[in-house]
C-alpha positions in Angstrom: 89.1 55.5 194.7 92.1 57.6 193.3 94.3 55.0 193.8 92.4 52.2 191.8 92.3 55.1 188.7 95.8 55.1 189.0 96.3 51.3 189.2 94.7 50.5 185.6 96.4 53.3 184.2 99.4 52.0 184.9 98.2 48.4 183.5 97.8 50.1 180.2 101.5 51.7 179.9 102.7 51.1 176.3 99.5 51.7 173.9 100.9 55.3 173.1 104.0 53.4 172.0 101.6 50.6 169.6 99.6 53.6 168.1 102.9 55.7 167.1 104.5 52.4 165.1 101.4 51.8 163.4 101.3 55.2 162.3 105.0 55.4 161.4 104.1 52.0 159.5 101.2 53.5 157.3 103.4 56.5 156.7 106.3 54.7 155.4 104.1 53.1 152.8 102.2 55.8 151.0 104.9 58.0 151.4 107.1 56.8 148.4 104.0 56.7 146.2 102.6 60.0 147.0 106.0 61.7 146.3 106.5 59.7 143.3 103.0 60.9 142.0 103.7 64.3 142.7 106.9 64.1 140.9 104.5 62.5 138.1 102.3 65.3 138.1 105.2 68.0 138.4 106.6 66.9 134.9 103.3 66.5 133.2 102.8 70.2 134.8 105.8 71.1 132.9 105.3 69.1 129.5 101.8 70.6 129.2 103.0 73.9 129.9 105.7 73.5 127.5 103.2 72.3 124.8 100.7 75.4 125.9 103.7 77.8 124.9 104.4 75.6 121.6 100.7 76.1 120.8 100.3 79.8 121.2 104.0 80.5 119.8 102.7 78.4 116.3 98.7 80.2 117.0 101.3 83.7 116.5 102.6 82.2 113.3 98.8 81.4 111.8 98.6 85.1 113.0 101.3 86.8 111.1 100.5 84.6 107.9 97.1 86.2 107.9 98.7 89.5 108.2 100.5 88.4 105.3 97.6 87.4 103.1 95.4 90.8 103.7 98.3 93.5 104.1 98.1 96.2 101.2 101.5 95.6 100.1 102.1 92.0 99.8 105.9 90.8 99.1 107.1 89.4 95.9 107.7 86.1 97.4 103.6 85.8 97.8 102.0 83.1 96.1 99.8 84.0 93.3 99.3 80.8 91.7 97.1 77.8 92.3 100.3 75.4 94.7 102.5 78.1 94.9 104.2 78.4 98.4 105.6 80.4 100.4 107.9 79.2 103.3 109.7 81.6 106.1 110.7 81.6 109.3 110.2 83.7 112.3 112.9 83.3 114.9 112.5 83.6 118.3 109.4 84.4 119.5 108.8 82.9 123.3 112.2 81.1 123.1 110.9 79.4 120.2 111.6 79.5 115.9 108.4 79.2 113.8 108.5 78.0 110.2 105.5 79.1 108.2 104.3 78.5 105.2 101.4 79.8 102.9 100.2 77.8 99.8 97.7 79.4 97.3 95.0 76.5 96.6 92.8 78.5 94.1 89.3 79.8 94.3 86.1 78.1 95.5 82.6 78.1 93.9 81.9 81.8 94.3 85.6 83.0 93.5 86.9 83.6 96.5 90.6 82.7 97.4 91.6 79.9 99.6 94.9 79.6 101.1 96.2 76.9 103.2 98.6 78.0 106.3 101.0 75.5 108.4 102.4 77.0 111.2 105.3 74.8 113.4 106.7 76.3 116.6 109.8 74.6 117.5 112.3 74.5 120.5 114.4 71.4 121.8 111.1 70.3 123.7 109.6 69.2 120.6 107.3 71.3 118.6 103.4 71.7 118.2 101.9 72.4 114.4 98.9 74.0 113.3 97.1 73.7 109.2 94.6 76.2 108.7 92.6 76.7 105.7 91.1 80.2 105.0 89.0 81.9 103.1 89.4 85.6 102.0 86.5 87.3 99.7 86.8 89.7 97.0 85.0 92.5 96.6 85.5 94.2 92.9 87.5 97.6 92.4 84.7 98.7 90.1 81.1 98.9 90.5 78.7 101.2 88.5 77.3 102.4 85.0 80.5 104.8 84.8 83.7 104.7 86.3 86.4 107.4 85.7 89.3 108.0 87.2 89.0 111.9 86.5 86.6 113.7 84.6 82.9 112.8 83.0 81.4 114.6 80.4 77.5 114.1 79.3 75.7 116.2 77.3 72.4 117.2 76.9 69.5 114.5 77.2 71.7 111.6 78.5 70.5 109.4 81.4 72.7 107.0 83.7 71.1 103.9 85.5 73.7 102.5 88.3 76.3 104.5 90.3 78.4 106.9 89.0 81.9 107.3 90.0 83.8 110.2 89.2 87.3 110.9 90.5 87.3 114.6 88.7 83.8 116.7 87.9 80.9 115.5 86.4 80.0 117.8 84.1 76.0 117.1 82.5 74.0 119.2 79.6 70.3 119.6 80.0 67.8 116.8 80.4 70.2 115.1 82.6 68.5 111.9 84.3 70.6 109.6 87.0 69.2 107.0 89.2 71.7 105.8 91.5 74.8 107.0 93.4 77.0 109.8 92.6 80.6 109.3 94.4 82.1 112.4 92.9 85.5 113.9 93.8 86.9 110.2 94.9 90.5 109.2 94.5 90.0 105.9 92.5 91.9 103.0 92.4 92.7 101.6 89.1 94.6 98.1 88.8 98.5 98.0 87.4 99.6 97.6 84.4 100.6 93.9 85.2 97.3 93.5 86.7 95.6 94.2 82.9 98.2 93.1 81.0 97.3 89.5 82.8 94.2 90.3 82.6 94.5 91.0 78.4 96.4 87.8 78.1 92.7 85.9 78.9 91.9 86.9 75.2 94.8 87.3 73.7 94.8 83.2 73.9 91.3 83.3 73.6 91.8 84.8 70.3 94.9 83.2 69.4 92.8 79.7 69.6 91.1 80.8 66.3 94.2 81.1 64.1 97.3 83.7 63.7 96.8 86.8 60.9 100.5 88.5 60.5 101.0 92.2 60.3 98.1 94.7 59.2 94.3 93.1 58.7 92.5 95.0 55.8 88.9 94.3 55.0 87.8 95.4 51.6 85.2 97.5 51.3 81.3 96.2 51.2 82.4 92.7 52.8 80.2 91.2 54.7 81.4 88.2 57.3 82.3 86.2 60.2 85.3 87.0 62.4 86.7 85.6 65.5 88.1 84.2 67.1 91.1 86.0 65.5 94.7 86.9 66.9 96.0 89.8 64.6 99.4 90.4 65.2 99.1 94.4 63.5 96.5 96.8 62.7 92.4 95.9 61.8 91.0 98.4 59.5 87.5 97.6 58.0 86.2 99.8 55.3 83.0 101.4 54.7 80.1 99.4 53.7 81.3 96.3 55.2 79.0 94.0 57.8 81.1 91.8 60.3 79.3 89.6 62.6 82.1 88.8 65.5 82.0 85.6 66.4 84.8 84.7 68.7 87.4 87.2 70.2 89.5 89.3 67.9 92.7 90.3 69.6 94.4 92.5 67.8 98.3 94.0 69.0 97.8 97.4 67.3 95.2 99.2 66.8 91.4 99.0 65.6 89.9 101.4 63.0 86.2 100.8 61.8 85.0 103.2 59.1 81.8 105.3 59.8 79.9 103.0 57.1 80.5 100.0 58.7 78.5 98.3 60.7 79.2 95.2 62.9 77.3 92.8 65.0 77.7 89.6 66.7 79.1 88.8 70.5 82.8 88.4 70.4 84.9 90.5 72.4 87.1 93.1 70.7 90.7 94.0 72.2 93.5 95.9 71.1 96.4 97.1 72.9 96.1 100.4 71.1 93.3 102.7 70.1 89.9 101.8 69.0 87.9 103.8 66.4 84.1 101.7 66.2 81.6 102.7 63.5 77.7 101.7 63.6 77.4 98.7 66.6 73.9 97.2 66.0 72.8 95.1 68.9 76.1 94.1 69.7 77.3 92.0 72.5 75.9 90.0 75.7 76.5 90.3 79.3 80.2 88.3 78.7 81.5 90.4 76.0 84.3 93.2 76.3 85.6 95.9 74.3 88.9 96.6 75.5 91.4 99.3 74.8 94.7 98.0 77.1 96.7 101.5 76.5 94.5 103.7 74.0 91.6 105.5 73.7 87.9 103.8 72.7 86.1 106.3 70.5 82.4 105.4 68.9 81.9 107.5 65.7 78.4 106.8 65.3 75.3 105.2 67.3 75.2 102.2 69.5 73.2 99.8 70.7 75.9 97.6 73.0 75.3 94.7 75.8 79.3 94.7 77.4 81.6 96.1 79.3 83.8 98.8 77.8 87.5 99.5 79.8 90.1 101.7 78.7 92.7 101.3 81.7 94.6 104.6 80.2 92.8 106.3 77.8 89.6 107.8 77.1 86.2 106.5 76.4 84.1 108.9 74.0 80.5 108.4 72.4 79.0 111.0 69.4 75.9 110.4 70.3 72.7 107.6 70.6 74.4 105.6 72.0 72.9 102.9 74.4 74.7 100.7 76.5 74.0 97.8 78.9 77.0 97.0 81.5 79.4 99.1 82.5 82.3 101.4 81.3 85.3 102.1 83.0 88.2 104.6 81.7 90.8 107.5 82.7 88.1 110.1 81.3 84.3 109.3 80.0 82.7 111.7 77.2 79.2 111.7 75.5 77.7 114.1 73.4 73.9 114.1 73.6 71.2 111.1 74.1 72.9 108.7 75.6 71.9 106.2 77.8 74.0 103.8 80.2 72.5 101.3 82.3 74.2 99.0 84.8 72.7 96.2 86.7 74.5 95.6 89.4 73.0 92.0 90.2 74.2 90.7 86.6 76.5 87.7 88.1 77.4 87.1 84.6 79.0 90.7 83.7 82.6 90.2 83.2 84.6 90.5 86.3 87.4 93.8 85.6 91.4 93.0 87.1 91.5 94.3 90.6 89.8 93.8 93.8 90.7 94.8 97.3 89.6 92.2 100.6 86.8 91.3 101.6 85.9 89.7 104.6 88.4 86.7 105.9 86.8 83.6 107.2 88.8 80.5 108.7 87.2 77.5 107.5 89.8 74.9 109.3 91.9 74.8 112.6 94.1 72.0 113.6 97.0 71.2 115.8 98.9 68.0 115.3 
């Protein structure tokens, strides 16, 4: 029995031989391709990790521009006007050089600033952009009935609708009624003088659309008539007895001096670069009207009914007394004597807008690679 097992193995000598060529055979074929895709996929390993680097070096560059467009001191080179730019270069970051650069495009629908950002993050690989478009909101400086960088003074019988913010004491007489806020004791941020001069310019062309008066502008007494819009390049004094109805802006680059029997009316705004001395205001202004006093005081000799925003960046804003005023007023110092009343309504979209504003929230609106 042995011996037959034996025979046939021995008939079969060889197939060990057969099965090894065959598989040497099948080897030799997908060998060359399977290393050659390996090699494939080694490179596109490399390439996508190359571009991956590319992408988060130019992501770092979208990263500092936004830094850029919300720090609290920005550089000179930062646009401020609508296709301005601002191109730089950050050198090697990751092995790589990033050029940057941050265009100003203006303001959207509600006011808010759009900026565009291209970021490009090259190295001798190639290089991988990215555009963004963002959108940074603005939340005004100034927001109440009064604002004063150092001290309010009210006296007795005077009442204050809106917040109330003081940077000094708020001193009050008897009778004293508030409804709203009282941030008292505040350090308070006022713009720069760039800030409102800019800001001043607005009406100062506004005013100088209306016509050019040279030097000093007297009105005789017991005129009455229309003004504005008006650029004066001196001093506006109007005499007693005299009714002006403003009808346009009056700029003027002195000062402003209304006598006590005067009276005037109307909607223009009224701004002078120095002091301003109002008599009798009777129903004057609307919700887009200013009275503006870019380095003097504001002073109202007699009573007021007003609709506007008053703003004395660095001076003083004082009332006798009955005075009544819708918006907001904002000054170094604020001072009334008795009965006074200030109301501010802080969902009035159409109230003028003071210079200066600090950031809002930020919100990135696009996000592309190319």
């Amino acid at each position: 029995m042995i011996r037959r097992i034996f025979n046939k193995l021995n008939k079969e000598r060889g197939v060990v031989l057969i099965v090894v060529l065959i598989l040497l055979a099948v080897g030799g074929l997908t060998i060359a391709p399977m290393l050659s895709h390996m090699s494939t996929g080694l490179k596109a390993g490399q390439t996508y990790e190359k571009k991956t680097d590319q992408y988060y070096t130019a992501d770092a560059g979208v990263e500092n521009a936004l830094w850029q467009i919300t720090r609290e001191q920005r550089l000179p080179e930062f646009p401020s006007e609508q296709g301005d730019q601002w191109p730089y270069t950050i050198e090697d970051l990751n092995g790589k050089s990033i050029t940057v650069t941050i265009e100003y495009t203006g303001k959207d629908a509600e006011g808010n600033d759009i900026y565009k950002i291209d970021s490009t993050a090259s190295d001798d690989s190639g290089d991988t952009a990215i555009e963004s478009y963002v959108i940074v909101t603005s939340i005004p400086i100034f927001d109440g009935a009064l604002v004063s960088k150092y001290d309010i003074t009210l006296g007795k019988n005077c009442s204050v609708t809106g917040n109330i913010t003081c940077g000094g004491t708020l001193t009050t007489g008897g009778g004293f009624i508030h409804d709203g806020d009282l941030f008292e004791g505040e350090e308070v941020e006022f713009p720069s003088q760039e800030e409102n001069e800019a800001f001043a310019q607005t009406y100062r062309e506004e005013a100088q659309a209306g016509g050019t008066y040279p030097g000093d502008y007297p009105i005789p007494m017991g005129t009455t008539m229309d003004l504005g819009p008006l650029y004066i390049t001196g001093n506006l004094n109007i005499l007693k007895d005299c009714t002006i109805n403003l009808t346009g802006t009056i700029f003027v680059e002195g000062s402003i001096d209304v006598d006590k029997g005067a009276e005037i009316t109307g909607v223009g705004s009224i701004v002078a670069v120095g002091d301003i001395y109002l008599a009798k205001l009777s129903d004057y202004g609307s919700e887009s009207s200013i009275i503006m006093s870019l380095n003097g005081d504001i002073t109202f000799k007699k009573e007021a009914t007003i609709g506007a925003v008053i703003y004395a960046p660095n001076g003083t804003v004082s009332f006798d007394k009955d005075a009544t005023v819708t918006g907001m007023i904002v000054a170094q110092s604020i001072q009334s004597d008795k009965d006074s009343t200030f109301t501010y309504n802080p969902d009035d979209s159409s109230l003028i807008k003071l210079p200066g504003s600090t950031f809002g929230e930020m919100k990135i609106r696009t996000w592309e690679t190319s």
